[in-house]
MARPASE-439964 format. One record per residue (C-alpha): z, y, x; chain; residue in three letters. Coordinates in steps of 0.001 Angstrom, whole numbers, plus 500000, padded with zeros to 6 digits. Layout:
BEGIN
+--------+--------+--------+--------+--------+
!     zz !     yy !     xx ! chaine ! residu !
+--------+--------+--------+--------+--------+
!      Z !      Y !      X !      A !    ala !
...
+--------+--------+--------+--------+--------+
***
This chain:
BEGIN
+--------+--------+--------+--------+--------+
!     zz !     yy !     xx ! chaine ! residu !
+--------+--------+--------+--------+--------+
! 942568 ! 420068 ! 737770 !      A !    unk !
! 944853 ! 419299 ! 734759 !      A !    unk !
! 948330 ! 419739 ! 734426 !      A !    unk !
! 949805 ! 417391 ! 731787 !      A !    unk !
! 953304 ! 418983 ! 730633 !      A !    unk !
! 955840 ! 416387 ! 728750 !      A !    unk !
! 958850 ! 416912 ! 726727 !      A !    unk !
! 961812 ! 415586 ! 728938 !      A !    unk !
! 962542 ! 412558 ! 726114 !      A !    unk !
! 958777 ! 411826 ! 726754 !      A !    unk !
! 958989 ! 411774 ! 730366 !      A !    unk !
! 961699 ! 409463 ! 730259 !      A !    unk !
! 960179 ! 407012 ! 728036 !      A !    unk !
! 956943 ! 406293 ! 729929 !      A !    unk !
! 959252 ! 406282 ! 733064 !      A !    unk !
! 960655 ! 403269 ! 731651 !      A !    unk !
! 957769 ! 401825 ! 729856 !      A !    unk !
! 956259 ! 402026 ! 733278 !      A !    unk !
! 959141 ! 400467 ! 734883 !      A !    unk !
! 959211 ! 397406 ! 732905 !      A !    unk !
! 955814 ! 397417 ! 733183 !      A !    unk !
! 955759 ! 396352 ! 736715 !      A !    unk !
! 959246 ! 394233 ! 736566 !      A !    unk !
! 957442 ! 392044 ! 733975 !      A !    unk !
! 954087 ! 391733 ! 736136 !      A !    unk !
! 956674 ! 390964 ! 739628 !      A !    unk !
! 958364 ! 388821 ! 737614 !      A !    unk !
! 955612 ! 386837 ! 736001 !      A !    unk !
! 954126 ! 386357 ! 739807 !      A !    unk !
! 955838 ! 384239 ! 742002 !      A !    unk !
! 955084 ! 385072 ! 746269 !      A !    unk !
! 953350 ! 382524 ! 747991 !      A !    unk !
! 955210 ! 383339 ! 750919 !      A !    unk !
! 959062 ! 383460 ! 750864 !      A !    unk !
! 961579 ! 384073 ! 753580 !      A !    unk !
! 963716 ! 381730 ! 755310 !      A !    unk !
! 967027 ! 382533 ! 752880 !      A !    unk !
! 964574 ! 381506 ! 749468 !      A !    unk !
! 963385 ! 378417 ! 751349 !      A !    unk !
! 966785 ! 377447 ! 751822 !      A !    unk !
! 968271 ! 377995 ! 747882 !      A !    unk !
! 965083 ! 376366 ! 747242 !      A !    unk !
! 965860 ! 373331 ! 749250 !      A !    unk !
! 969161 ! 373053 ! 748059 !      A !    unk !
! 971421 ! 374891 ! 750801 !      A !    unk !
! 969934 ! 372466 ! 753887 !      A !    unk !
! 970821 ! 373883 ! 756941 !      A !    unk !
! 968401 ! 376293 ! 758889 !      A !    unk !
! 967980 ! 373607 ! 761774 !      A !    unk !
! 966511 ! 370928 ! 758687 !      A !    unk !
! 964420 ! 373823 ! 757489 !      A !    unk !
! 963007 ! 373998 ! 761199 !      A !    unk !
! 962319 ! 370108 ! 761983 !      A !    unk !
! 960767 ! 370276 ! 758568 !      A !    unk !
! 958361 ! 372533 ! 759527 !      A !    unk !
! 958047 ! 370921 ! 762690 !      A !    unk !
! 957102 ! 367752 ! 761471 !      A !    unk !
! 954927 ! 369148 ! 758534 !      A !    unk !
! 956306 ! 368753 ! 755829 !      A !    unk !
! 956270 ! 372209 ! 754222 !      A !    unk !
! 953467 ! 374750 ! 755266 !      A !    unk !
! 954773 ! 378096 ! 756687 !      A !    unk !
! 952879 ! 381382 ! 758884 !      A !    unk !
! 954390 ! 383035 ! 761401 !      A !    unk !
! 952874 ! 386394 ! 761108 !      A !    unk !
! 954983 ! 387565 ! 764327 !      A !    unk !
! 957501 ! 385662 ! 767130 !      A !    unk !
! 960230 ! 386492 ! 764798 !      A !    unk !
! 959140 ! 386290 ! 761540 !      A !    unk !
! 958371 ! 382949 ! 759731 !      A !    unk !
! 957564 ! 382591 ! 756304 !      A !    unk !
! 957214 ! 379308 ! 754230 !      A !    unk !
! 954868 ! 378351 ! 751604 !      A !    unk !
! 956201 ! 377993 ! 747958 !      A !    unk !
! 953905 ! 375901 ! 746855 !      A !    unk !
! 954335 ! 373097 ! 749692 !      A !    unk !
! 957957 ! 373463 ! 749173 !      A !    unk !
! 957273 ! 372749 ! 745601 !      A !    unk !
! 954940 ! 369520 ! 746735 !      A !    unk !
! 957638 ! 368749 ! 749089 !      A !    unk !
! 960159 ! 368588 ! 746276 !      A !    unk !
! 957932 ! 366465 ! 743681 !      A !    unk !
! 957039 ! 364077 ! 746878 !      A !    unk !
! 960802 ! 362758 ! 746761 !      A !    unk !
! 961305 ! 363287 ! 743226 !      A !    unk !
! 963497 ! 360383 ! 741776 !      A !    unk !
! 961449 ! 358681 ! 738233 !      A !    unk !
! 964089 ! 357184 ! 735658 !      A !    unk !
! 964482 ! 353770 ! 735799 !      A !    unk !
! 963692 ! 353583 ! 732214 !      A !    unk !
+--------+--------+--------+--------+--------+
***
């Protein structure tokens, strides 16, 4: 076994290095599952009883991975949203 000793400045530095690292790789990755709160903001604030008959109805793909847990699909939000997109009149 190796033991790999670093100055305290060092240690620090790849700390953070690593850090950003992995905020830059969450960031660059949207979920494909979100929570009922993100589906919401993403919907523009509808209420949670809209969100349901929307998913009743089939409109946006979800999974509910237990009786209390349902999680919605970005990407058919995303379809959803460019479905009843408004073109310019122009």
């Amino acid at each position: 076994m190796q033991v790999i000793c670093l100055e305290e400045e060092a240690f620090y530095t790849l700390l953070e290095k690593s850090v950003e690292y992995l905020e830059s790789k969450r960031k660059g990755a949207p979920r494909k599952w979100i929570g009922e709160e993100e589906a919401v903001e993403m919907l523009s604030g509808i209420s949670r009883s809209t969100l349901q008959r929307m998913r009743n109805n089939g409109d946006i793909g979800y999974t509910q991975p237990s009786r209390k847990i349902i999680l919605y699909d970005r990407d058919s939000i995303n379809a959803y949203l460019e479905k009843h997109a408004k073109k310019p009149l122009r």
